[in-house]
matplotlib code that plots the C-alpha trace (Angstrom):
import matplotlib.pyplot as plt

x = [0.0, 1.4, 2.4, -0.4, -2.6, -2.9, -3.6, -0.9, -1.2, 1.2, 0.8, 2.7, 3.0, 6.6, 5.7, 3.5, 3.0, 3.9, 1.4, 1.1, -3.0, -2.3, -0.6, -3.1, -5.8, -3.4, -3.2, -7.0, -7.0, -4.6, -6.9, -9.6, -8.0, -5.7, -9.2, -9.1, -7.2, -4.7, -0.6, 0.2, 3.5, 4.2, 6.3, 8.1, 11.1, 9.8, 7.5, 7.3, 8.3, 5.0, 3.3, 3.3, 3.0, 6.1, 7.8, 10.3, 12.1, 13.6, 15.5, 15.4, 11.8, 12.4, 11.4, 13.3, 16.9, 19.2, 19.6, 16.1, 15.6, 18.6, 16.9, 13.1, 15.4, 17.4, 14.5, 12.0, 13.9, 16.7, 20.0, 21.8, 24.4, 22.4, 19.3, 21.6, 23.7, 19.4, 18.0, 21.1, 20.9, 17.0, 17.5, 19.8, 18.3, 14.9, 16.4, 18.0, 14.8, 13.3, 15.1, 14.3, 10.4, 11.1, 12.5, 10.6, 6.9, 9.0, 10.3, 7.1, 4.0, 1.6, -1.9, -3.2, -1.3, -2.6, -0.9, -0.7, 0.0, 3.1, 1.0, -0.5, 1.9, 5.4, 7.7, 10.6, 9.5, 11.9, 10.9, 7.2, 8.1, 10.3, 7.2, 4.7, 7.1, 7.2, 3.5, 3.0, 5.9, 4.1, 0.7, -0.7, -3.7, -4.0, -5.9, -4.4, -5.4, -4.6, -4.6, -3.0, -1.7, 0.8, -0.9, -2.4, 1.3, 3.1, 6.4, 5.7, 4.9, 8.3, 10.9, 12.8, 13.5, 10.9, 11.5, 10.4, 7.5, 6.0, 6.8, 4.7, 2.0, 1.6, 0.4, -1.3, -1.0, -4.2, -4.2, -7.0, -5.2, -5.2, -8.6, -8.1, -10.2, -9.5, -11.0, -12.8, -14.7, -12.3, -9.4, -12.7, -13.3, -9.5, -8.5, -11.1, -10.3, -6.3, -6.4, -9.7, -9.8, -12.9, -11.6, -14.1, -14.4, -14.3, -13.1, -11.2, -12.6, -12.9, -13.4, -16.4, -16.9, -14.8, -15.0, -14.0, -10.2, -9.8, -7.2, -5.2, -2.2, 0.3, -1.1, -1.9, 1.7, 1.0, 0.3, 3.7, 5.7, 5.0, 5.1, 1.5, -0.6, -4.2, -5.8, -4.3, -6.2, -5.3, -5.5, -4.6, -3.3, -3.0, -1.7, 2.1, 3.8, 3.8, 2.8, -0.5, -1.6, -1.6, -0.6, 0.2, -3.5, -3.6, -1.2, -3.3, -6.5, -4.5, -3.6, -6.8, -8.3, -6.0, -7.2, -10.8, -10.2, -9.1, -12.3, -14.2, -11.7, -12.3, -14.2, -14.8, -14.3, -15.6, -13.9, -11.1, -11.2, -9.7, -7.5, -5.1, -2.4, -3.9, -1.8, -3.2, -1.1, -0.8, 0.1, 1.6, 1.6, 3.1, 6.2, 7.9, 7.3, 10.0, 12.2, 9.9, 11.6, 12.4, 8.3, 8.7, 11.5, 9.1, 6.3, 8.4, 9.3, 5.7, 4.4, 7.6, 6.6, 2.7, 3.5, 2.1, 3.0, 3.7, 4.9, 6.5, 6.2, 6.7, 9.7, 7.6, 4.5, 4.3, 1.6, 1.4, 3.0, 6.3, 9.2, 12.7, 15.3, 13.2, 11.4, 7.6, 6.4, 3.1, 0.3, -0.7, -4.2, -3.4, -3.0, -7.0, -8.0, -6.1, -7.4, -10.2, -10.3, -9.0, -7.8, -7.7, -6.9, -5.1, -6.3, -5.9, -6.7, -7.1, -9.8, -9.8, -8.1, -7.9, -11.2, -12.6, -10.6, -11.9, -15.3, -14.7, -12.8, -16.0, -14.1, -15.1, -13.1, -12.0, -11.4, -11.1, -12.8, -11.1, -12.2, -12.7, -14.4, -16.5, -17.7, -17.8, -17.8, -19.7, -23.2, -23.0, -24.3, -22.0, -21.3, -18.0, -16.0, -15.4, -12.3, -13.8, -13.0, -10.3, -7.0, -3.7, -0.4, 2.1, 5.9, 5.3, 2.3, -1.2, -3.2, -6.9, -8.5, -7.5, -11.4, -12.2, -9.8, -11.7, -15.0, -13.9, -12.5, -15.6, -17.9, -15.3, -15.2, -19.3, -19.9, -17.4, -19.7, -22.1, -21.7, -25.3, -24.3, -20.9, -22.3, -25.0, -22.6, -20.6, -23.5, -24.1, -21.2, -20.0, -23.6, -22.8, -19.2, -20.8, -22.8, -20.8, -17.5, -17.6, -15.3, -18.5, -18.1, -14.6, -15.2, -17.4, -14.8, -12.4, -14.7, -15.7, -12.1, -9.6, -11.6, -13.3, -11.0, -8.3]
y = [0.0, 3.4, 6.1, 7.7, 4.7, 5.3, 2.5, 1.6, 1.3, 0.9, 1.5, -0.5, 0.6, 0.8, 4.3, 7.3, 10.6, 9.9, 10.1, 6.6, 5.1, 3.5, 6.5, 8.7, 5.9, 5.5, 10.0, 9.7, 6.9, 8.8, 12.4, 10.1, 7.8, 10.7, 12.6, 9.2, 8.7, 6.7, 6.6, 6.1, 4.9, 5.1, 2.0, 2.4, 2.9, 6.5, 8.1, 12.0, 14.8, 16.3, 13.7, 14.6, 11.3, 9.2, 7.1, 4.1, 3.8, 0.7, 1.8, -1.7, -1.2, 1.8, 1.1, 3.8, 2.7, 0.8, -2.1, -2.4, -2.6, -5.0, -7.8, -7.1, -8.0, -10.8, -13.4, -12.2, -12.1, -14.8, -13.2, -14.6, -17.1, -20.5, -21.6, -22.4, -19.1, -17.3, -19.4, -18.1, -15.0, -14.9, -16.6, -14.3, -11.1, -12.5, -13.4, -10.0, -8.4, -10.9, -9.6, -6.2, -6.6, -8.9, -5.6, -3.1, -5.5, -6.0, -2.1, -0.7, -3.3, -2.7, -3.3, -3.0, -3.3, -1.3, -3.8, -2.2, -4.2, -6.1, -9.3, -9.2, -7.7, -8.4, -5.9, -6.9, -10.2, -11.4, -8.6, -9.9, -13.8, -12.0, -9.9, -13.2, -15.0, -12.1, -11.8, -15.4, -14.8, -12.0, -12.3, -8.8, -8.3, -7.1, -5.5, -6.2, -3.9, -5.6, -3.1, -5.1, -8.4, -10.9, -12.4, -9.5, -8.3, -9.6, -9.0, -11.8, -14.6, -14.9, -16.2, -18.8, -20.0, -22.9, -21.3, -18.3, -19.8, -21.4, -18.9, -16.4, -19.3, -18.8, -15.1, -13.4, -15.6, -16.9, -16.2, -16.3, -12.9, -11.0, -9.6, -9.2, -6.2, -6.0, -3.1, -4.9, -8.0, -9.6, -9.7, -10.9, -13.9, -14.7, -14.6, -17.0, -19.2, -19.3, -19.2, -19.9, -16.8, -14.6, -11.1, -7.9, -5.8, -1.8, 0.3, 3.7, 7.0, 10.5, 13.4, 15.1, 17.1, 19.1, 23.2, 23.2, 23.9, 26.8, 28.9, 30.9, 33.5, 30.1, 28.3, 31.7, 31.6, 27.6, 28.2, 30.6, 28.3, 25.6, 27.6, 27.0, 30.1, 31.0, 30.1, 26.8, 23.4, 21.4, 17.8, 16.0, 12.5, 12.4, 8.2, 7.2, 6.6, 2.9, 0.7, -0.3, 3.5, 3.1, 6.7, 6.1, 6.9, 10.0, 11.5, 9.9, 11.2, 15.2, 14.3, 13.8, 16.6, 19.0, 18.2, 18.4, 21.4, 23.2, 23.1, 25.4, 28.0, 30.4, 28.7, 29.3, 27.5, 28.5, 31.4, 31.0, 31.8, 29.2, 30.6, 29.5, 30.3, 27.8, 24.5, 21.1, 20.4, 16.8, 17.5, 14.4, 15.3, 11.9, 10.0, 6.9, 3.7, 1.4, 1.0, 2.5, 5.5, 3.1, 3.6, 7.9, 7.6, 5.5, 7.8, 10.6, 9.8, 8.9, 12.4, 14.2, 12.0, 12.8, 16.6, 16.3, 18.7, 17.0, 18.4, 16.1, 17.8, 15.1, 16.4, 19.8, 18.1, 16.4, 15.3, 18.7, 22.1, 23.4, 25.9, 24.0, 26.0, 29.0, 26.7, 26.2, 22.2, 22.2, 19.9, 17.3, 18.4, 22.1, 20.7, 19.4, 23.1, 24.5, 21.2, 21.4, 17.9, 14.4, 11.9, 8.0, 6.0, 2.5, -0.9, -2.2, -0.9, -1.9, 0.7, 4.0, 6.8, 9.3, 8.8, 9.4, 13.0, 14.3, 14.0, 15.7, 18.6, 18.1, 17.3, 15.8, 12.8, 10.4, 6.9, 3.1, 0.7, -1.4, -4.5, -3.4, -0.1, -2.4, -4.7, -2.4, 1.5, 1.4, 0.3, 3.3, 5.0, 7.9, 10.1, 9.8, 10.1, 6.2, 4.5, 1.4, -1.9, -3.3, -2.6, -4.3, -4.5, -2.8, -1.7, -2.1, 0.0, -0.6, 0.7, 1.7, 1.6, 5.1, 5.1, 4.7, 7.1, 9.8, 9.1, 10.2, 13.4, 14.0, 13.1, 15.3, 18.6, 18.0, 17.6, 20.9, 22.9, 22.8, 24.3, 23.6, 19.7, 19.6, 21.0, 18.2, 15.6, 16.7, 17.3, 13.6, 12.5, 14.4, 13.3, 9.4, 9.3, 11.2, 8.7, 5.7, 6.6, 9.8, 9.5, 8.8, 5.1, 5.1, 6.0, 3.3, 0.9, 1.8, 2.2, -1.9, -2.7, -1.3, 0.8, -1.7, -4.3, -2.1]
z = [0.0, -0.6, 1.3, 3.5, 3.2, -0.1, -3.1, -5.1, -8.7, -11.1, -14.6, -17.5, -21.2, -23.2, -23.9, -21.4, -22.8, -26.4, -29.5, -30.6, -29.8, -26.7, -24.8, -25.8, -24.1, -21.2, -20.7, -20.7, -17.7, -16.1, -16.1, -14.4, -11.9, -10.4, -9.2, -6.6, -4.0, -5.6, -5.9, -8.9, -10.6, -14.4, -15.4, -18.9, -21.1, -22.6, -20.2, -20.6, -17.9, -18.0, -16.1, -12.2, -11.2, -10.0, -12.7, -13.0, -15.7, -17.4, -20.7, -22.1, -22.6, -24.9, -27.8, -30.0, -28.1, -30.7, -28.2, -27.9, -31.8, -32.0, -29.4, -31.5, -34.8, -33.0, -31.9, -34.9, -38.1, -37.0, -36.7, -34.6, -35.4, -34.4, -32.4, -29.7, -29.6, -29.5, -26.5, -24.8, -25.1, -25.0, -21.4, -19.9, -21.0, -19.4, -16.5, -15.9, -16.6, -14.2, -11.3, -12.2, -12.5, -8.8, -7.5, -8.6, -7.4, -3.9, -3.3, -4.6, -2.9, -5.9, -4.9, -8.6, -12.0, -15.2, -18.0, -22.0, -24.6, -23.2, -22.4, -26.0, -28.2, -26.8, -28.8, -26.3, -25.9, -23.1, -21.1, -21.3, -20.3, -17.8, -16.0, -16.4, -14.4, -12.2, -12.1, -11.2, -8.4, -7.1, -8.0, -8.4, -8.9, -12.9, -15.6, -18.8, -21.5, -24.8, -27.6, -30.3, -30.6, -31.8, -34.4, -36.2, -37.2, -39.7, -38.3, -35.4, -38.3, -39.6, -36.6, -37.5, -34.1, -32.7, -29.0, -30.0, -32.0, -29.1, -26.8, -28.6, -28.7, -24.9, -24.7, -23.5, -19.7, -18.7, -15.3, -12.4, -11.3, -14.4, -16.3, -19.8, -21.7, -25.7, -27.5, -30.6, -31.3, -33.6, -31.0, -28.5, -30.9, -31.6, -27.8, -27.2, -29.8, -29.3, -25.5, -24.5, -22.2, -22.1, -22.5, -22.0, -24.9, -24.3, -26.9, -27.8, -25.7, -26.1, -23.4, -25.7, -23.2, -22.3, -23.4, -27.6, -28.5, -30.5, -32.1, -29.3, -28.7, -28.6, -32.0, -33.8, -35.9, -36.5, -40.6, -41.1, -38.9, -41.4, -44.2, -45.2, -46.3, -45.2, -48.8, -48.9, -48.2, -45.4, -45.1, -41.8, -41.4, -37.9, -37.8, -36.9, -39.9, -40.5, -44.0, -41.9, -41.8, -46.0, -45.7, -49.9, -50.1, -48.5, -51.1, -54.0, -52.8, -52.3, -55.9, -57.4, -55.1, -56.5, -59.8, -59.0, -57.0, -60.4, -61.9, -58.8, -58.7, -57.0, -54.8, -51.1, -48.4, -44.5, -44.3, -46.9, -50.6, -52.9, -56.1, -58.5, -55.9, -53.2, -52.7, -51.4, -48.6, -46.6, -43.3, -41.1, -37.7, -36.2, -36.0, -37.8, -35.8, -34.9, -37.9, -40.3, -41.5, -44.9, -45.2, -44.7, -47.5, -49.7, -49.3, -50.0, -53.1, -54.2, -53.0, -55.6, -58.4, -57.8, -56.8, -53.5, -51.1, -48.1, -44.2, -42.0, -38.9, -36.1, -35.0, -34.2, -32.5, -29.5, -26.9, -25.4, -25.8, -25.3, -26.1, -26.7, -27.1, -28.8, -30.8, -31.1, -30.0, -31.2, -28.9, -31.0, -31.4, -33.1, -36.4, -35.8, -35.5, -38.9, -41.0, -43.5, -43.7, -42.2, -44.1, -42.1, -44.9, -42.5, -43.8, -39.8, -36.3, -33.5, -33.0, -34.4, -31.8, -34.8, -36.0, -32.5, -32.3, -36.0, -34.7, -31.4, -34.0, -36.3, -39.3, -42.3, -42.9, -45.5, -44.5, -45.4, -44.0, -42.0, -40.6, -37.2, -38.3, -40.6, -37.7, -34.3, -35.3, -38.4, -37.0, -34.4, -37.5, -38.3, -41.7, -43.6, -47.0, -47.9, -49.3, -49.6, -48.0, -50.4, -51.1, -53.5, -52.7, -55.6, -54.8, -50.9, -50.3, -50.1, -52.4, -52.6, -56.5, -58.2, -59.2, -55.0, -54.6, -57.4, -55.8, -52.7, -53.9, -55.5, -52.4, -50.0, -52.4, -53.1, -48.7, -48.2, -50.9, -49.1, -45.4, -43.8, -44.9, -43.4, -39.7, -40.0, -40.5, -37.7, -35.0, -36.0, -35.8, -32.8, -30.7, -31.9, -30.4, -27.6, -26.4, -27.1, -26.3, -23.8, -20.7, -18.6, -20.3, -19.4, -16.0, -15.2, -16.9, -14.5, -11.8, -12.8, -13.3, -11.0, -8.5, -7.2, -7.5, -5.4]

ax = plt.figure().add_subplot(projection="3d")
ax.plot(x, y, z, "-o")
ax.set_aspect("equal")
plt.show()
């Protein structure tokens, strides 16, 4: 128990504070649990300053560190010298991150453990074995909140190494002490069916309502700082930057609305006017995953040879705002407010965190439809600019038919002609995601889950 007869709960993701889905779900938890009267510890390799609450770092579970990207290499693409020369190295790194996890569960007395995505999707996977066995040493109480998994990424298929193989075959633990929640229905049905454990679905959530975010003194500069001009169209994609996002798509579709766009000029648009001097501009606002800057490169080249202006401004966006060194850090939700539109173009998620935050900025946006939008977010009922539901692969990418691709232009520059349209797709949209995934939801979730279990 902590300090002042406090709860202790400790709270498990390789990244806090960072913009990929499952942070952002994990800052949201955070907001709510720290109005209780809970200690909390953030447990992480990459966990940032702002949060107030204590944190223990463990480097090897950064996953940006060279190290780190070395072991995720090692045991899933095979390069080490032999199978023999793998297990023993597998073994002793999992039995040095063994003795940490047994440390850190003995000097901190957790009451409760908040578990992302290591039990499920085991980037660093000695360091998951090495907190199961800890886990089953210790036996904390645990909610295990499995984002993604194993098995939906390709990257996990191809080990060479049997060990590694059947390791991976045993996760997530089924354990009497930990509750599993998974946040769609396919991952409900698959869990079941590969480890027979019964796993609560929830889903993505949104704080809808709190007061709207608007253009201020910090963000006022946002266009000139990026060299983007009043007149010009926006489009967001908002995703990390990995060959799942299909970002390819999003420069196809700024292609082909460039060309529409020619035959309206002039043409208006809320408050700005359209001309012959207005650029369509794709602006990425999120980071290269893992070792996917090879995908950035790729897209980079596609976007010259299609004449798509593109800004890659991870570097200048982060969870919230800052000055470093004289230099403007955007929060990642300014480049919602500039956007005229939202483009979500991945052909898998998990759930749809970026789909979620367009309709809380009342953005019209383009998107494909993924299997888990087709089968749990769809039937909620709300209004969109589709992509489809199929996609080829061609040079590495993903890519949505060219004729999808037109009709979508045409649908998006048809919806944003006409203004009374646009604000009733949004009040829709925005009163849907209200009532089905508004922090009240997540409240009772965690009231369910951990509160009551504490």
């Amino acid at each position: 128990m902590g300090l002042g007869g406090k709860k202790h709960l400790g709270i498990i993701h390789f990244r806090l504070g960072q913009r990929d889905g499952v942070s952002l779900e994990i800052d949201k938890r955070i907001k709510l649990l720290q109005k209780h009267p809970l200690k909390i510890t953030l447990i992480g390799g990459n966990i940032h300053p702002h949060y107030p609450q204590e944190s223990h770092y463990f480097p090897w579970l950064d996953l940006d560190r060279p190290q780190t990207q070395e072991i995720f290499h090692g045991f899933l693409k095979g390069s080490f010298a032999s199978t023999t020369e793998a297990q023993k190295r597998y073994y002793q790194l999992e039995q040095r991150y063994y003795r940490a996890w047994c440390h850190l569960f003995q000097e901190r007395q957790f009451d409760f453990l908040l578990i992302h995505n290591l039990l499920s999707l085991p980037l660093i996977l000695p360091a998951t074995t090495a907190l199961v066995r800890a886990l089953d040493h210790y036996q904390i109480p645990s909610l295990a909140l499995n984002h993604d998994f194993w098995f939906n990424r390709d990257y996990f298929q191809v080990s060479p190494y049997r060990f590694v193989r059947m390791i991976l075959s045993q996760l997530p633990p089924k354990r009497s002490f930990i509750h599993h929640q998974v946040i769609n229905s396919l991952d409900q049905k698959e869990l079941l069916r590969r480890r027979a454990i019964r796993a609560e679905r929830i889903g993505d959530y949104w704080d809808f309502d709190q007061p709207p975010l608007e253009r201020d003194q910090f963000n006022q500069d946002f266009l000139a700082h990026f060299g983007l001009k009043e007149n010009d169209f926006l489009i967001l994609q908002a995703t990390r930057i990995v060959p799942r996002k299909a970002i390819e798509n999003s420069i196809l579709f700024a292609v082909e609305l460039k060309r529409q766009l020619k035959k309206h000029l002039p043409w208006r648009l809320n408050q700005k006017r359209l001309t012959s001097t207005s650029r369509v501009v794709l602006f990425c606002s999120n980071f290269p995953d893992l070792d996917y800057h090879w995908y950035q490169e790729k897209l980079e080249q596609l976007a010259r040879a299609q004449g798509v202006t593109v800004i890659w401004a991870h570097d200048q966006i982060a969870l919230h705002r800052s000055q470093h060194q004289k230099q403007k850090i955007f929060s990642f939700w300014d480049p919602y407010l500039f956007a005229d539109l939202v483009t979500y173009p991945s052909i898998k998620e998990g759930f749809g965190n970026q789909f979620l935050e367009a309709v809380f900025f009342k953005k019209p946006i383009v998107l494909f439809e993924y299997p888990v939008f087709r089968v749990d977010i769809k039937p909620e009922g709300y209004r969109y600019i589709s992509l489809g539901q199929r996609s080829y692969r061609r040079q590495g990418f993903n890519f949505v038919p060219r004729k999808q691709i037109r009709k979508a232009a045409e649908k998006a520059l048809h919806l944003l002609s006409q203004p009374q349209l646009c604000r009733e797709w949004a009040e829709i949209n925005f009163r849907l995601a209200r009532r089905h995934h508004s922090f009240d939801r997540l409240s009772q979730d965690l009231a369910r889950n951990i509160l009551s279990r504490i």
